[in-house]
C-alpha positions in Angstrom: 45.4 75.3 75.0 45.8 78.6 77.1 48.2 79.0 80.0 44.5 79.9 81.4 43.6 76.2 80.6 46.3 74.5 82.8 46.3 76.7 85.7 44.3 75.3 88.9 41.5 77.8 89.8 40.2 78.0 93.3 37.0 79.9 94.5 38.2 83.6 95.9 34.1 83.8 97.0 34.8 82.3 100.5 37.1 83.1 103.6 40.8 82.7 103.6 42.8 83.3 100.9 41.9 80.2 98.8 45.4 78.3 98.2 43.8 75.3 99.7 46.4 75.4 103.4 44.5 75.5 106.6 44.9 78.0 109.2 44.1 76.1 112.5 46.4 76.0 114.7 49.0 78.4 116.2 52.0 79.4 113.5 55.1 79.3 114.8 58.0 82.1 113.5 61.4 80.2 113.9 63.3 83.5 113.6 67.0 81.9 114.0 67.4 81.2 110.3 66.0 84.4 109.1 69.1 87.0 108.6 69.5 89.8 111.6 69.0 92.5 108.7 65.8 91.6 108.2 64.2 89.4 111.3 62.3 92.1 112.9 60.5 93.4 109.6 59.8 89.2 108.8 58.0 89.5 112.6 56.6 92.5 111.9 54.8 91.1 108.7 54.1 87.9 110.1 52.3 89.6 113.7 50.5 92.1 110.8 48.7 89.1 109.3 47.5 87.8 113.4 44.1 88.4 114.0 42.4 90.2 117.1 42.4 86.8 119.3 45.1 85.0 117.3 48.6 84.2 118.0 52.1 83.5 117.0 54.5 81.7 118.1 58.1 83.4 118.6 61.1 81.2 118.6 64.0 83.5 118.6 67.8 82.6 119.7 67.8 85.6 122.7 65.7 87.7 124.5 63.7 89.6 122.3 63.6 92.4 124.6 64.7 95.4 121.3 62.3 93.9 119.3 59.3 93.7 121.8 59.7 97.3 122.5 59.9 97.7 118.3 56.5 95.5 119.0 55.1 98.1 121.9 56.0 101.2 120.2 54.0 100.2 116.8 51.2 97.9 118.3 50.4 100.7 121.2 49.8 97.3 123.3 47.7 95.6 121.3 50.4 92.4 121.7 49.8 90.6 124.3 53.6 88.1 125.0 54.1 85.5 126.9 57.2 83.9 127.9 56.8 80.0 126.8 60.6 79.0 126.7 64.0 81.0 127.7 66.6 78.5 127.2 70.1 79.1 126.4 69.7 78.0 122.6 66.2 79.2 121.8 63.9 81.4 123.5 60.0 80.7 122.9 57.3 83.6 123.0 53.5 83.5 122.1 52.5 87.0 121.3 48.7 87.2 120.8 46.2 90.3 119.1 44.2 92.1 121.6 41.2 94.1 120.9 
């Protein structure tokens, strides 16, 4: 038996990447858990993967103001945001892909 043999194969010929998880729904980014040293680049990767007309949810434990100008400066507006929650523990955004 191959290590070919025992390895589930799923069909690449349709949309999505094949790994069987659905996409419906809006993701949410819970940011608080991810080290400061690398949260923006995480969001970065994470809005980079948003379609035009998707969104993510943000949850973040400040204001995200230095990091949605980060957003700004590299989307050239393209990121639409949306204030859902600013509470004292968490702050919520939804930032949504425009055309």
């Amino acid at each position: 038996m191959s290590i070919h043999d025992s390895l589930p194969v799923s069909d690449i010929t349709s949309a999505g990447c094949a790994c069987g998880c659905s996409d419906e729904g809006e993701p949410e980014l819970d940011v608080r858990a991810i080290p400061h040293a690398i949260r923006h680049a995480t969001v970065f990767g994470a809005l980079g993967a948003v379609p035009v007309g998707g969104s993510l949810r943000l949850v973040a434990p400040h204001d995200p103001k230095p990091l949605l100008a980060q957003i700004e400066d590299r989307e050239g507006g393209a990121i639409e945001v949306d204030y859902l929650v600013r509470g004292a523990e968490a702050w919520t955004l939804r930032l949504t892909r425009q055309a």
